[in-house]
N, CA and C atoms as a LAMMPS dump frame, in Angstrom:
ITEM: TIMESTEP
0
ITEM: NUMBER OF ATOMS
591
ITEM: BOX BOUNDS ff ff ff
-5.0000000000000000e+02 5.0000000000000000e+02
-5.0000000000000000e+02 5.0000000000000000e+02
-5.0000000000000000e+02 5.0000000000000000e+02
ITEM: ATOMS id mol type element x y z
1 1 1 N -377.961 -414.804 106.633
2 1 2 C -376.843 -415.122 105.779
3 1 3 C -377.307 -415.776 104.479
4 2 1 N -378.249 -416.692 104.41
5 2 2 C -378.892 -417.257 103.643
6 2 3 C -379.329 -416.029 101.999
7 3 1 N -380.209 -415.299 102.915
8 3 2 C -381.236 -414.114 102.529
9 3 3 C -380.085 -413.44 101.484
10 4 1 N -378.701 -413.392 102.002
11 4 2 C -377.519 -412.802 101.69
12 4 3 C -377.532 -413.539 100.142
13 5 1 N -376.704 -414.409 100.319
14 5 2 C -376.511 -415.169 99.388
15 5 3 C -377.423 -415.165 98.091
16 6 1 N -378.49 -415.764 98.41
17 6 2 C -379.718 -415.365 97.464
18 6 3 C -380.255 -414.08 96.893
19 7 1 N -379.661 -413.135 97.38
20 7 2 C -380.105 -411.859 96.789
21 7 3 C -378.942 -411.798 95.657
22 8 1 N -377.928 -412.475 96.361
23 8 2 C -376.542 -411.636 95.466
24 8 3 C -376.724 -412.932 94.036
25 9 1 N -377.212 -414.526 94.247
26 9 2 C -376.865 -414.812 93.327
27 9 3 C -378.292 -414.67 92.093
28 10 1 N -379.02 -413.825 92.647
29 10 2 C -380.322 -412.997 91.796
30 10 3 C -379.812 -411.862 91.106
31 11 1 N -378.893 -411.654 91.384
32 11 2 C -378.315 -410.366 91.06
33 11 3 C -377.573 -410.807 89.91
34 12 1 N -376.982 -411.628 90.509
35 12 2 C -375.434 -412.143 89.376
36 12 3 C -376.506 -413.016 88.16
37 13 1 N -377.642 -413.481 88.189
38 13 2 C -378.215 -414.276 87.076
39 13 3 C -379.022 -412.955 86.364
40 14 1 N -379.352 -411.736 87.116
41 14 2 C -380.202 -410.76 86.1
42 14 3 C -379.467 -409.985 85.302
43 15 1 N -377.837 -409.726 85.475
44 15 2 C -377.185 -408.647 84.901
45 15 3 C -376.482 -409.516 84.309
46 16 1 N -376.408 -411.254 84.881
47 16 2 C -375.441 -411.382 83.18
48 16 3 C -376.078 -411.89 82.187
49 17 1 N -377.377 -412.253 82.666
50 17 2 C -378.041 -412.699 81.28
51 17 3 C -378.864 -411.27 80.067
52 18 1 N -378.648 -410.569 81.127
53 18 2 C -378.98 -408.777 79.912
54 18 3 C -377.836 -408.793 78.947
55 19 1 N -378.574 -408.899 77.478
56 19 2 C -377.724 -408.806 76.406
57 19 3 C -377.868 -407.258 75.9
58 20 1 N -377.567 -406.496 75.262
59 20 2 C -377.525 -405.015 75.201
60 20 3 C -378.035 -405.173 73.781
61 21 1 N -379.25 -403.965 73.374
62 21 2 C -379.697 -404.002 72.548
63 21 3 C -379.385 -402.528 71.664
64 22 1 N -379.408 -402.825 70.444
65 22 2 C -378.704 -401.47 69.474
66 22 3 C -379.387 -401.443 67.943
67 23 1 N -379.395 -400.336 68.223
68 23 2 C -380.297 -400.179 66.294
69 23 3 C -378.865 -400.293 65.497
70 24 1 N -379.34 -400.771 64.618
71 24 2 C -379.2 -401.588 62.895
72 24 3 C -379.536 -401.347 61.847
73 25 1 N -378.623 -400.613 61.612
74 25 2 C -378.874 -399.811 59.931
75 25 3 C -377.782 -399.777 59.064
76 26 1 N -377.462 -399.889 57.506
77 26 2 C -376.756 -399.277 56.87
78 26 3 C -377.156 -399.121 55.628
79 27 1 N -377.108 -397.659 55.156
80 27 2 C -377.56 -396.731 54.248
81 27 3 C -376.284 -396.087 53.707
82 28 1 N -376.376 -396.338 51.99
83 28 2 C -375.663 -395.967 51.478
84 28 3 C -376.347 -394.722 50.613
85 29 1 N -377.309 -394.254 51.369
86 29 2 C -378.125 -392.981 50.71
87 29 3 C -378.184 -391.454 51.66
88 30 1 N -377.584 -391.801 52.604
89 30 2 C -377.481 -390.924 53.616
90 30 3 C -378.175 -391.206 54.523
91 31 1 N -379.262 -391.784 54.538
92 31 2 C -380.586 -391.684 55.835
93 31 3 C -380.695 -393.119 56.334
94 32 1 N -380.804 -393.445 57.596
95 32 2 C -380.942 -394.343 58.125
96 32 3 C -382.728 -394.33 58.709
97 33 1 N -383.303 -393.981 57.684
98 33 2 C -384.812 -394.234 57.813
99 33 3 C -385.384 -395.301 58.762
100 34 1 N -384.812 -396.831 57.819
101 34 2 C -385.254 -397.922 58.535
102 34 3 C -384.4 -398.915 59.329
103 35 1 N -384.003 -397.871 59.992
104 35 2 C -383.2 -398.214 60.812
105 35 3 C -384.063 -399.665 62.233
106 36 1 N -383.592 -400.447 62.531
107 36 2 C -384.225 -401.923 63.287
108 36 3 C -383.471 -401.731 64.739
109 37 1 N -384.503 -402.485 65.776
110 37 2 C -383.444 -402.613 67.073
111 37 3 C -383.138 -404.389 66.828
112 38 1 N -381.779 -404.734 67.818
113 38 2 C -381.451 -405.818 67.448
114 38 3 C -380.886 -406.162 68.937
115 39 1 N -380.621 -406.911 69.402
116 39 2 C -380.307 -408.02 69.953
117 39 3 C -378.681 -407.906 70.149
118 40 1 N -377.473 -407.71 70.413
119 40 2 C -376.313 -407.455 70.237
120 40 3 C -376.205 -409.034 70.846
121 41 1 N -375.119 -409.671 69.981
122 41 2 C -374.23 -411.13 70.168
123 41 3 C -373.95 -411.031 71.594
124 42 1 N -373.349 -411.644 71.777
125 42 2 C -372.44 -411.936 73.124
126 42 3 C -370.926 -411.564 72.973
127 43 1 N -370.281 -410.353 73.63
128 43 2 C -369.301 -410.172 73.532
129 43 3 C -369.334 -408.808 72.8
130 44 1 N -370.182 -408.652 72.298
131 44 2 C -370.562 -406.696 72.15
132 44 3 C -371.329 -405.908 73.375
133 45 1 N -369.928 -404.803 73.822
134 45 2 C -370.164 -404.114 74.546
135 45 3 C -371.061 -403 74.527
136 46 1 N -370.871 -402.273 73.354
137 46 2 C -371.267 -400.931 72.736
138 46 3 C -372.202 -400.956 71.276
139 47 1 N -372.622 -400.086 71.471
140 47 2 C -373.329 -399.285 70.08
141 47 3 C -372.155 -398.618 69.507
142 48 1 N -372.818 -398.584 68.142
143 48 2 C -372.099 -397.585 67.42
144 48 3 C -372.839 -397.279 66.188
145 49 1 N -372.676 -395.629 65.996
146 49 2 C -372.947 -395.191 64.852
147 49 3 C -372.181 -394.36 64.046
148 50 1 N -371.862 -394.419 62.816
149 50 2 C -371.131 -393.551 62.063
150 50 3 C -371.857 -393.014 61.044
151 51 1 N -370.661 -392.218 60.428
152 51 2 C -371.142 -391.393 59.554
153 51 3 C -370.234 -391 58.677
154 52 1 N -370.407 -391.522 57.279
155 52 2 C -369.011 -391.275 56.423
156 52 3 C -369.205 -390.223 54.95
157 53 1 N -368.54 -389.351 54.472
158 53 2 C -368.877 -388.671 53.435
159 53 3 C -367.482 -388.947 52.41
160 54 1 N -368.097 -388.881 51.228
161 54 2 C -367.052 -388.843 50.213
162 54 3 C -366.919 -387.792 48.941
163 55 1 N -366.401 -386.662 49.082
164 55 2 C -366.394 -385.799 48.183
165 55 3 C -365.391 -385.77 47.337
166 56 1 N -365.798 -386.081 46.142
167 56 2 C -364.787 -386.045 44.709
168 56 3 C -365.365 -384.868 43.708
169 57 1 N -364.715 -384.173 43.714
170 57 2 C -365.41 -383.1 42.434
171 57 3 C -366.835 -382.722 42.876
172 58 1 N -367.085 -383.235 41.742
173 58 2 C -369.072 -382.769 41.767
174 58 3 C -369.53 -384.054 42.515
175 59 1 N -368.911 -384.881 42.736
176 59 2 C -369.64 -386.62 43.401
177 59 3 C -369.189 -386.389 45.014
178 60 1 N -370.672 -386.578 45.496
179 60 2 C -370.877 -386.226 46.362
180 60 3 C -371.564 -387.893 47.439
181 61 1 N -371.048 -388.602 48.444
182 61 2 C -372.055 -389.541 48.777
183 61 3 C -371.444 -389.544 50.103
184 62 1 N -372.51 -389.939 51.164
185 62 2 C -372.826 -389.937 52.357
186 62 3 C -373.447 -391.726 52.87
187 63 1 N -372.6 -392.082 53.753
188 63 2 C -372.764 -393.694 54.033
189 63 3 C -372.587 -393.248 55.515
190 64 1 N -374.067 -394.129 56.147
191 64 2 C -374.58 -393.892 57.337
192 64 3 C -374.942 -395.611 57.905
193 65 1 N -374.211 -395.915 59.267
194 65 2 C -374.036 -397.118 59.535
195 65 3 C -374.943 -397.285 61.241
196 66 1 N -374.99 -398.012 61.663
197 66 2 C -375.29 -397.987 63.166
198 66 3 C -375.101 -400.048 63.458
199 67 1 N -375.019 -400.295 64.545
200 67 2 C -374.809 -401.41 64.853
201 67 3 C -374.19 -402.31 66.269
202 68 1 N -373.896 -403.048 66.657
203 68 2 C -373.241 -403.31 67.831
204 68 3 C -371.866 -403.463 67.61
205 69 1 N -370.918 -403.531 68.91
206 69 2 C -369.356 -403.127 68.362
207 69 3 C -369.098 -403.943 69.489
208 70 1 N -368.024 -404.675 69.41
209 70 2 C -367.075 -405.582 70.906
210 70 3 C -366.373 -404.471 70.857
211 71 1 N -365.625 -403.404 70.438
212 71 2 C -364.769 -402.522 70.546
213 71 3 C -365.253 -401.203 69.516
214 72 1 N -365.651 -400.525 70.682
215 72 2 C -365.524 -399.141 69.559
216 72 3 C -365.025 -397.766 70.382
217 73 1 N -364.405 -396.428 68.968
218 73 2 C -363.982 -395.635 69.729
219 73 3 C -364.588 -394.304 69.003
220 74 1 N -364.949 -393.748 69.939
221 74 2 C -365.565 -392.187 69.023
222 74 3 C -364.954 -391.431 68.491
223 75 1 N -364.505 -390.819 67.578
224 75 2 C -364.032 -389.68 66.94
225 75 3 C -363.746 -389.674 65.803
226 76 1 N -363.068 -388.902 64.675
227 76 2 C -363.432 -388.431 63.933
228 76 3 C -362.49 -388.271 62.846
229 77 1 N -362.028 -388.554 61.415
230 77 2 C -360.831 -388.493 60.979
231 77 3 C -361.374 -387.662 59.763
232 78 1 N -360.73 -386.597 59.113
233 78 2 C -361.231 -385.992 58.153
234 78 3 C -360.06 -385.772 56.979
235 79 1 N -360.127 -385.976 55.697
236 79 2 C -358.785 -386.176 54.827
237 79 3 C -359.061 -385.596 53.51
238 80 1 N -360.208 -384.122 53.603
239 80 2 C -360.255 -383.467 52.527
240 80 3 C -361.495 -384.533 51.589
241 81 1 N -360.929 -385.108 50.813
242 81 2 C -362.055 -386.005 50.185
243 81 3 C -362.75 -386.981 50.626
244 82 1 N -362.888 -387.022 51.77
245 82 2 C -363.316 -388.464 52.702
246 82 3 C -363.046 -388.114 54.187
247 83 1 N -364.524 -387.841 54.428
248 83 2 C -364.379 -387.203 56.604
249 83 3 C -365.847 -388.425 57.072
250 84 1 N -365.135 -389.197 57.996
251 84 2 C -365.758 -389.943 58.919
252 84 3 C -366.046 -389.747 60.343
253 85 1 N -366.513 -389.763 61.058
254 85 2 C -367.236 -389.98 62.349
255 85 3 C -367.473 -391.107 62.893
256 86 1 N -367.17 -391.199 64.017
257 86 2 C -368.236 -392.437 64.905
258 86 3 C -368.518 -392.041 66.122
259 87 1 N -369.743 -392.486 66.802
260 87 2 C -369.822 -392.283 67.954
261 87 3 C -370.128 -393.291 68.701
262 88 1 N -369.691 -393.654 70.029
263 88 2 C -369.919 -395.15 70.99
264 88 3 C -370.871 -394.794 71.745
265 89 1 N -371.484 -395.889 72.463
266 89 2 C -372.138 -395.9 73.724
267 89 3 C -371.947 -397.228 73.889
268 90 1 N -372.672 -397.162 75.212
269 90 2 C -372.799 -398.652 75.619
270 90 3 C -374.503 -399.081 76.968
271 91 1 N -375.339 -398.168 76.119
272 91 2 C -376.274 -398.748 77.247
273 91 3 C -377.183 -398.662 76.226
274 92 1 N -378.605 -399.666 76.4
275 92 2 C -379.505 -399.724 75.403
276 92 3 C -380.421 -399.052 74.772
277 93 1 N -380.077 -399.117 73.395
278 93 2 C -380.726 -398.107 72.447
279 93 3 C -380.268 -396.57 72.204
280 94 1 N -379.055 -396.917 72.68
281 94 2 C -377.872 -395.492 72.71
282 94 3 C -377.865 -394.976 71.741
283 95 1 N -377.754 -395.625 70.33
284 95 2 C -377.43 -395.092 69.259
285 95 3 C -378.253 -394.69 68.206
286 96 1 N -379.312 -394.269 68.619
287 96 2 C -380.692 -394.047 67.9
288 96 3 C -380.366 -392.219 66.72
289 97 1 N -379.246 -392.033 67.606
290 97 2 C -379.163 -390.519 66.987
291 97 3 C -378.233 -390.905 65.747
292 98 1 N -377.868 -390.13 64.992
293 98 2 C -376.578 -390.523 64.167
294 98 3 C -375.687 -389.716 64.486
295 99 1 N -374.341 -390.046 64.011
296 99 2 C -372.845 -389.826 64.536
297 99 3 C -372.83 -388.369 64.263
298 100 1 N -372.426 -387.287 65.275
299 100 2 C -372.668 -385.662 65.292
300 100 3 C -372.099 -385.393 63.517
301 101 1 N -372.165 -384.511 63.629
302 101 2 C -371.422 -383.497 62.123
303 101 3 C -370.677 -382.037 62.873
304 102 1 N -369.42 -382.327 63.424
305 102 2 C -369.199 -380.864 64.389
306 102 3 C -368.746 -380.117 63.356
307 103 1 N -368.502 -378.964 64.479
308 103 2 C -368.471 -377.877 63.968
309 103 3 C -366.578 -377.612 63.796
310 104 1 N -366.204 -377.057 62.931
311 104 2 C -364.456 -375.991 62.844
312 104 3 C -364.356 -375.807 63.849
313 105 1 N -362.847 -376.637 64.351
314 105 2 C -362.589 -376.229 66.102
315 105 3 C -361.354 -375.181 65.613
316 106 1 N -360.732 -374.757 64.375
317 106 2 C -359.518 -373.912 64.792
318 106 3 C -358.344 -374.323 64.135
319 107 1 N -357.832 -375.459 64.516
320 107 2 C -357.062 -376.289 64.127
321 107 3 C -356.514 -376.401 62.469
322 108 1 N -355.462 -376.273 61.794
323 108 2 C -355.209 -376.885 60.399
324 108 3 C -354.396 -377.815 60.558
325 109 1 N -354.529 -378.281 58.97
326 109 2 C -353.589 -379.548 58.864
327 109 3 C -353.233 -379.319 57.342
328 110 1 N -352.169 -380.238 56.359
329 110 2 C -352.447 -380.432 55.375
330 110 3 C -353.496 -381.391 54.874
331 111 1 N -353.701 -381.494 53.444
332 111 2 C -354.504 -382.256 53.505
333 111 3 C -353.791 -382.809 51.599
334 112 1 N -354.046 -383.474 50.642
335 112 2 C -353.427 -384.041 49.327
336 112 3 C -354.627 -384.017 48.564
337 113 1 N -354.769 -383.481 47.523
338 113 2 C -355.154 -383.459 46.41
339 113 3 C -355.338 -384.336 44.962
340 114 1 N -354.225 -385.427 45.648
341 114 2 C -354.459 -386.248 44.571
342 114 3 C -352.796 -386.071 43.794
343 115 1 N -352.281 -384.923 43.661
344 115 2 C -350.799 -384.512 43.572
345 115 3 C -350.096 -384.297 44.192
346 116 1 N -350.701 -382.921 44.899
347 116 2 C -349.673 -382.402 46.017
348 116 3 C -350.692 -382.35 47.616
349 117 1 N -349.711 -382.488 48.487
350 117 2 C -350.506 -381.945 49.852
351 117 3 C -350.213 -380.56 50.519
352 118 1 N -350.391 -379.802 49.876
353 118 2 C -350.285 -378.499 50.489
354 118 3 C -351.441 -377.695 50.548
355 119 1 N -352.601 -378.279 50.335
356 119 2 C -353.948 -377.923 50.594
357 119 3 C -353.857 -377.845 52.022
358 120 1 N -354.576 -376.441 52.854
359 120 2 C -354.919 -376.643 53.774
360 120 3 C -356.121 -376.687 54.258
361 121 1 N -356.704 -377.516 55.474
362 121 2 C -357.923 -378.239 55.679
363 121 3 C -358.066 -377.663 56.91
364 122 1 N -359.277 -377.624 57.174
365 122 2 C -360.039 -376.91 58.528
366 122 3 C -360.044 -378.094 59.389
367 123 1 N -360.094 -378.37 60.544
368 123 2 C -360.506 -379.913 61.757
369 123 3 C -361.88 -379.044 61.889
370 124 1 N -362.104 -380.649 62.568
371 124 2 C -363.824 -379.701 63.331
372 124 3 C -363.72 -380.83 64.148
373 125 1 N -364.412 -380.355 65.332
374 125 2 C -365.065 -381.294 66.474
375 125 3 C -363.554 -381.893 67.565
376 126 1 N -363.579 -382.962 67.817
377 126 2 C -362.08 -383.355 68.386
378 126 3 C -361.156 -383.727 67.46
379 127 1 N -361.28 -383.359 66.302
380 127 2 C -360.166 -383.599 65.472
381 127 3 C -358.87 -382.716 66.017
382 128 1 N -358.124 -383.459 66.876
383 128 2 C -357.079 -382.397 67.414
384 128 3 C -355.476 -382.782 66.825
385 129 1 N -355.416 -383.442 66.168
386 129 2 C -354.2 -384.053 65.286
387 129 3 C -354.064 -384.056 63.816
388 130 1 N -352.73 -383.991 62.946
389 130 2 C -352.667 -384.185 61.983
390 130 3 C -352.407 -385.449 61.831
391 131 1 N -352.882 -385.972 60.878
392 131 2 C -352.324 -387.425 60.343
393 131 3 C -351.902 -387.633 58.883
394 132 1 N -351.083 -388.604 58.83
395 132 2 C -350.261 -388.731 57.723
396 132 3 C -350.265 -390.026 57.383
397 133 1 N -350.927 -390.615 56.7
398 133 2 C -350.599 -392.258 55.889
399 133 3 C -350.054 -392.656 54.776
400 134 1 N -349.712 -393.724 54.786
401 134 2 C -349.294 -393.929 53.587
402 134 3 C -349.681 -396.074 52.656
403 135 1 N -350.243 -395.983 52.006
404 135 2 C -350.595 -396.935 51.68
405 135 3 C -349.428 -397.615 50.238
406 136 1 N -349.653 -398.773 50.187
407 136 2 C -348.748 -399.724 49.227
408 136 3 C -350.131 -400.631 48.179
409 137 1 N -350.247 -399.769 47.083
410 137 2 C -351.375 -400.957 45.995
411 137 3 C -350.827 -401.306 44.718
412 138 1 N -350.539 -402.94 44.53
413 138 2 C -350.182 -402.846 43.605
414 138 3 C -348.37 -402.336 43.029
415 139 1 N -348.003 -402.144 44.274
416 139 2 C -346.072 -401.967 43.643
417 139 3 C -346.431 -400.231 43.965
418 140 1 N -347.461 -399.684 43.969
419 140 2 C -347.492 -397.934 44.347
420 140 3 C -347.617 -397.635 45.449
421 141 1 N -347.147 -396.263 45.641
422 141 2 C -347.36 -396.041 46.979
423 141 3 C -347.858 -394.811 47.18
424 142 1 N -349.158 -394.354 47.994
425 142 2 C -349.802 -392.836 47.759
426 142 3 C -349.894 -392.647 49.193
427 143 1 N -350.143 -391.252 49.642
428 143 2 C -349.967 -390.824 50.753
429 143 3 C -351.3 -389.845 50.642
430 144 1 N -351.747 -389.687 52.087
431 144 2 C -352.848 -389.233 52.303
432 144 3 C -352.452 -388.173 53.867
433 145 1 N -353.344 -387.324 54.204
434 145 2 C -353.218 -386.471 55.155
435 145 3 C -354.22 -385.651 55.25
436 146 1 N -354.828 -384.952 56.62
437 146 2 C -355.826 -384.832 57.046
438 146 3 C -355.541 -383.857 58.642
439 147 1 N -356.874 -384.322 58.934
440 147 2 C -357.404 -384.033 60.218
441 147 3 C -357.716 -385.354 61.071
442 148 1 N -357.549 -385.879 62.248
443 148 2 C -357.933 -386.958 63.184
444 148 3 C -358.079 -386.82 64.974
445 149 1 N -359.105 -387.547 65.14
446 149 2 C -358.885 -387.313 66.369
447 149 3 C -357.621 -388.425 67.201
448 150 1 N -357.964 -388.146 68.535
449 150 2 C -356.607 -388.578 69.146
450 150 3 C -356.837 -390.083 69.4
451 151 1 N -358.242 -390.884 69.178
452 151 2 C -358.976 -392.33 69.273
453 151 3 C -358.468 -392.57 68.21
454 152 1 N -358.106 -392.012 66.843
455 152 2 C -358.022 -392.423 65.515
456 152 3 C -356.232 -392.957 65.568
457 153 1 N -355.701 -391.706 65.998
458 153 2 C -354.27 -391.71 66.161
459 153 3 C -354.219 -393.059 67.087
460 154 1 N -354.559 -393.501 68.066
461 154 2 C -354.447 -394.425 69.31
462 154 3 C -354.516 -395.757 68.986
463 155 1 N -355.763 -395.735 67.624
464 155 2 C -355.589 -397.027 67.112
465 155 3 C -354.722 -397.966 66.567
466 156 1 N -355.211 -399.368 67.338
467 156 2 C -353.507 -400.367 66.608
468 156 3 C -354.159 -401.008 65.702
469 157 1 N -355.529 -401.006 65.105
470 157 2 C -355.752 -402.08 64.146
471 157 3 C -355.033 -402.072 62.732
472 158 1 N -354.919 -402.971 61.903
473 158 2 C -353.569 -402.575 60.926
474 158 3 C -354.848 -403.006 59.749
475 159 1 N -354.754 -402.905 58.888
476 159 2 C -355.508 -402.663 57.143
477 159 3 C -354.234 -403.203 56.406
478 160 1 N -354.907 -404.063 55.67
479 160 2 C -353.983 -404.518 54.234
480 160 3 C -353.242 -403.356 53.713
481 161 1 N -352.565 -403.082 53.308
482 161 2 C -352.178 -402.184 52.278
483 161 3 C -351.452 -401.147 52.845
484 162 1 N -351.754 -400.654 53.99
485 162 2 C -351.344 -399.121 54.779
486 162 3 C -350.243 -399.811 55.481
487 163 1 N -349.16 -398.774 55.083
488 163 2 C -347.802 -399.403 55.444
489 163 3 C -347.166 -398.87 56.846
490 164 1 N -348.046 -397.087 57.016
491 164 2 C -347.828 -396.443 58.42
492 164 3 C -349.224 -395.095 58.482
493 165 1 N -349.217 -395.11 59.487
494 165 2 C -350.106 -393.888 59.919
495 165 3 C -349.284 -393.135 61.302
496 166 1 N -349.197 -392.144 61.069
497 166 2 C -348.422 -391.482 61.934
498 166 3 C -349.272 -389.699 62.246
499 167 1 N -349.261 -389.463 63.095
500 167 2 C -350.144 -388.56 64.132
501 167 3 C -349.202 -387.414 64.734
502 168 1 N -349.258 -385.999 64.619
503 168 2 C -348.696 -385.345 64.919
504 168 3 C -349.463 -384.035 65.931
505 169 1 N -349.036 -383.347 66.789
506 169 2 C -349.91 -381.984 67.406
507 169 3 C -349.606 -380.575 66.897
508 170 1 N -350.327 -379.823 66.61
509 170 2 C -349.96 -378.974 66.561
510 170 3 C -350.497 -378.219 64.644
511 171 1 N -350.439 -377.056 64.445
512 171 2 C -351.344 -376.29 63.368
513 171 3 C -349.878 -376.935 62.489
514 172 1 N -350.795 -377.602 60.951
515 172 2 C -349.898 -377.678 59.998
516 172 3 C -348.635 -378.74 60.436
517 173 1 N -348.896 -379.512 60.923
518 173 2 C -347.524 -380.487 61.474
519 173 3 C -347.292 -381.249 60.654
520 174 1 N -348.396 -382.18 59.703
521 174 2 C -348.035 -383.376 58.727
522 174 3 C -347.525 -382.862 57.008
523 175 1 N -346.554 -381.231 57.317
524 175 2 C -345.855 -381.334 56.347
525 175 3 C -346.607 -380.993 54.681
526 176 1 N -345.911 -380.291 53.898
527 176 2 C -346.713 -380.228 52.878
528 176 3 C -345.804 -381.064 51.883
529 177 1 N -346.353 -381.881 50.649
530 177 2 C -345.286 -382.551 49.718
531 177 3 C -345.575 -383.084 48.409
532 178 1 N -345.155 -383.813 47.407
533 178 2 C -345.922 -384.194 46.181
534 178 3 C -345.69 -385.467 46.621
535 179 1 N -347.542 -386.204 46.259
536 179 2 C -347.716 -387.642 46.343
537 179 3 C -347.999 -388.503 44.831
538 180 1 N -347.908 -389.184 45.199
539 180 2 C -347.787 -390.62 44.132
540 180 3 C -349.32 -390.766 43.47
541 181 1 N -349.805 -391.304 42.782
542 181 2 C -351.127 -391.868 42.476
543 181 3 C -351.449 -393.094 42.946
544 182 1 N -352.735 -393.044 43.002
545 182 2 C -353.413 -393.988 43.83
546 182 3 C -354.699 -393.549 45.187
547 183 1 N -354.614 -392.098 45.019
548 183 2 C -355.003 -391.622 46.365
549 183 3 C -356.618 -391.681 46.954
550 184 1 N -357.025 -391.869 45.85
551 184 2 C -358.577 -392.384 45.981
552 184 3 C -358.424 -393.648 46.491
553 185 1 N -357.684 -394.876 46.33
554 185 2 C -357.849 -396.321 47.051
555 185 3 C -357.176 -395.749 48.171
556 186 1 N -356.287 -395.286 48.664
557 186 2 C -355.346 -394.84 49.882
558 186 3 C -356.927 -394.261 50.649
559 187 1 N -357.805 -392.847 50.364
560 187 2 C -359.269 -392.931 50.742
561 187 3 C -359.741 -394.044 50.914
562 188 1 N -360.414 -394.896 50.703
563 188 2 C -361.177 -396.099 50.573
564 188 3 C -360.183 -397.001 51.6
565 189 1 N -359.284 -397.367 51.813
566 189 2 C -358.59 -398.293 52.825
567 189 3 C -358.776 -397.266 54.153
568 190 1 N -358.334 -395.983 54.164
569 190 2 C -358.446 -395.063 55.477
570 190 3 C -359.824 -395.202 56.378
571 191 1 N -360.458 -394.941 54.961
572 191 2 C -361.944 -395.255 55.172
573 191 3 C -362.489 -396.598 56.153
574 192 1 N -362.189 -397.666 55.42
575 192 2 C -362.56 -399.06 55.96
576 192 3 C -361.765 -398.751 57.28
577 193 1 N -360.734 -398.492 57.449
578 193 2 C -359.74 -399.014 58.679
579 193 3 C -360.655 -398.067 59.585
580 194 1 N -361.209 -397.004 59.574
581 194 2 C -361.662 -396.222 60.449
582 194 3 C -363.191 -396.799 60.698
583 195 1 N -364.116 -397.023 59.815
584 195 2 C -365.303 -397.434 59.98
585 195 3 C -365.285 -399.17 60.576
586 196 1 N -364.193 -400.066 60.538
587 196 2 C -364.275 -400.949 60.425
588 196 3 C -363.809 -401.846 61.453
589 197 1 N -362.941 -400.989 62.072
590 197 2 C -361.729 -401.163 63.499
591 197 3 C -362.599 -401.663 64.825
């Protein structure tokens, strides 16, 4: 009974003092070259790595992150000028790869231009939803729309500025319409709320 006891409270001192370890990078050049392993705090469960692109015209930039997360969720939100990724794990040194780049699953959505949203946009990977936001900067209000997965839709974290995000199923669901200006910061808040959650 003894023997008992002592095994189990060997047990309970080796697995809770394992802190989970995760590479550490962020590159605003695309490449996570020097990427570091680190030590994760107390109270981070998971790895995580993302992967964010921003296409405006001819401007083109790619921001590549990795790190430890108390909460993270994988998938994927894409909005025409600005498509992000993340991917989770949770066992050590999980995240050594960077966040996939999938492939066109099928799926459309609208997507906004900056005027109108009647652009239509390809999904790729589990992007299985349309999404529709709408942000408040400044007394304006611009609206954004896309591709997301169903982790993106699920999320409750709330962002300054974004007044609703709303998630729909199905080819072409979030509507085509003329938006407001502002839609590059409406990008950039979508952005943070997704990389940042």
């Amino acid at each position: 009974m003894d023997l008992q006891i002592s095994v189990f409270l060997l047990f309970i001192l080796f697995t809770a003092g394992h802190s989970l370890s995760c590479y550490e990078c962020m590159s605003l050049t695309g490449s996570c070259a020097d990427q570091k392993l680190k030590t994760c705090p107390s109270g981070s469960l998971q790895c995580e790595s993302s992967t964010a692109v921003v296409q405006v015209g001819d401007f083109t930039s790619k921001v590549k992150g990795k790190d430890c997360a108390s909460a993270c969720q994988s998938g994927s939100m894409n909005l025409g000028t600005v498509k992000a990724t993340t991917s989770c794990c949770n066992t050590d040194q999980c995240n050594l790869q960077d966040a996939p780049d999938p492939s066109k699953n099928g799926k459309t959505c609208y997507t906004c231009d900056g005027q109108t949203c009647t652009t239509i946009l390809s999904c790729s990977g589990n992007e299985d939803r349309c999404i529709k936001a709408t942000v408040n900067f400044g007394g304006q209000s611009a609206v954004a729309k896309g591709c997301a997965s169903k982790s993106v839709c699920d999320s409750t974290t709330s962002v300054a500025g974004i007044e609703s995000v709303s998630c729909c199923e199905g080819n072409l669901c979030n509507g085509a319409q003329s938006v407001s200006q502002s839609f590059l910061f409406l990008c950039c808040s979508l952005l943070s709320f997704f990389l940042l959650h």
